[in-house]
C-alpha positions as CSV (number, residue, x, y, z in Angstrom):
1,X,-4.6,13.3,-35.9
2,X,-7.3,15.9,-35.3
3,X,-7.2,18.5,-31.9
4,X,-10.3,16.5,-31.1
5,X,-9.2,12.6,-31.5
6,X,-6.1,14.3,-29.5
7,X,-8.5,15.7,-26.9
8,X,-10.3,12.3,-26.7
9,X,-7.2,10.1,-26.2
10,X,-5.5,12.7,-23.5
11,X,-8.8,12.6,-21.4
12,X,-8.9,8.4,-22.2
13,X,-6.1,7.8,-21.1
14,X,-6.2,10.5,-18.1
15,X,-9.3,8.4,-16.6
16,X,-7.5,5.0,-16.9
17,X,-3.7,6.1,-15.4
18,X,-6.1,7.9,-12.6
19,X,-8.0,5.1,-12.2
20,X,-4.7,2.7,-11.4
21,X,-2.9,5.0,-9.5
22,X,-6.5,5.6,-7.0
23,X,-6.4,1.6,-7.0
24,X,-3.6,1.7,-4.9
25,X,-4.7,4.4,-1.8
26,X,-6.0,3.8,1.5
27,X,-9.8,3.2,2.0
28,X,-9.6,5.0,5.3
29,X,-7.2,7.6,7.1
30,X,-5.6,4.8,9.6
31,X,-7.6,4.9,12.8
32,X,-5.4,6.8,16.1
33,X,-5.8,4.1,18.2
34,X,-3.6,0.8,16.2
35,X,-2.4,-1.8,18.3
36,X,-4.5,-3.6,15.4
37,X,-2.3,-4.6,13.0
38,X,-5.1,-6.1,10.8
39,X,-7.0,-3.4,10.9
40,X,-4.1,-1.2,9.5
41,X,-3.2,-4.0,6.6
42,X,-7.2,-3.8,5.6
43,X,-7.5,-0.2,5.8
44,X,-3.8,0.9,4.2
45,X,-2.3,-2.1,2.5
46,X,-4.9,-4.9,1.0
47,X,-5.8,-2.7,-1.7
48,X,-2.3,-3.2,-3.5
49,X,-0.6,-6.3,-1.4
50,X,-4.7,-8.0,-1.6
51,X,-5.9,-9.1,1.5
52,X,-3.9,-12.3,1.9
53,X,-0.8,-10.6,1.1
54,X,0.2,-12.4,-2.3
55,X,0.5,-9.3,-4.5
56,X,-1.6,-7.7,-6.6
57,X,-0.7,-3.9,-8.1
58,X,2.1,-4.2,-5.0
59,X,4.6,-7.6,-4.3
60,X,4.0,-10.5,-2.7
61,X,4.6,-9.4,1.7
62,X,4.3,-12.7,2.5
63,X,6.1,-13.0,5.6
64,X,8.4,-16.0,3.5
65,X,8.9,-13.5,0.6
66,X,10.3,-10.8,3.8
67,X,13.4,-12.8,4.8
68,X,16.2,-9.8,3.8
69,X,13.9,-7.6,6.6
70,X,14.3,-7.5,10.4
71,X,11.7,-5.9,12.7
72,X,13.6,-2.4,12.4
73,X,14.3,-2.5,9.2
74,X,11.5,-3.2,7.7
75,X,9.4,-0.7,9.8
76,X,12.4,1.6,8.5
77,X,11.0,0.6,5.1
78,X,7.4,1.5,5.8
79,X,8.4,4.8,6.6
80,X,9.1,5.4,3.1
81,X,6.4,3.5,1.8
82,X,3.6,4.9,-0.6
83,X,1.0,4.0,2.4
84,X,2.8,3.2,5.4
85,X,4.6,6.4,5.8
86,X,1.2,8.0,6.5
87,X,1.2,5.8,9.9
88,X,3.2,7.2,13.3
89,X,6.3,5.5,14.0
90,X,4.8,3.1,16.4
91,X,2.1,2.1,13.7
92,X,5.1,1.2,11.4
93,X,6.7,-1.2,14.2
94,X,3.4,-2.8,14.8
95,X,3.1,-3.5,11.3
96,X,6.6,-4.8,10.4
97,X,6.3,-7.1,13.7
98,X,2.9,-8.1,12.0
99,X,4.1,-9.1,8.7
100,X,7.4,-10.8,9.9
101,X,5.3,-12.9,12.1
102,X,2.1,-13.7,10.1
């Protein structure tokens, strides 16, 4: 193979692993003020879990397929959490009460 079909298939397949990996980010930074757990799931989370929570690029967070999580440690999860770690702790405890409960 050519230094040019080389070229052309590194910067290929550069685009398309960049392009999944940005799938999976935040629209928005998460707005200060979140007693909104929606509005964190829509802004931080739909783009991988999709908006009803099934799955997509990320698992299924229905709140059936969350049973081996309580409250605490789930939102101990989320600190870790590609996304959710961006969010203060309180953020992460709305959230995991969220998604237990919905």
């Amino acid at each position: 193979m050519g230094k040019k079909a080389l070229s052309l298939m590194t910067l290929t397949m550069t685009v398309i692993l960049g392009g999944l990996v940005t799938s999976c980010t935040p629209k928005t930074v998460s707005p200060t003020d979140l007693g909104d757990a929606v509005q964190i799931f829509s802004n931080d989370c739909a783009s991988c879990h999709a908006t009803d929570r099934t799955g997509g690029h990320g698992p299924n967070i229905t709140a059936p397929k969350l049973t081996d999580f309580n409250q605490s440690s789930l939102a101990e999860f989320l600190s870790t959490h590609k996304t959710a770690k961006n969010l203060t702790p309180d953020q992460q405890s709305i959230m995991a009460g969220w998604l237990k409960t919905n």
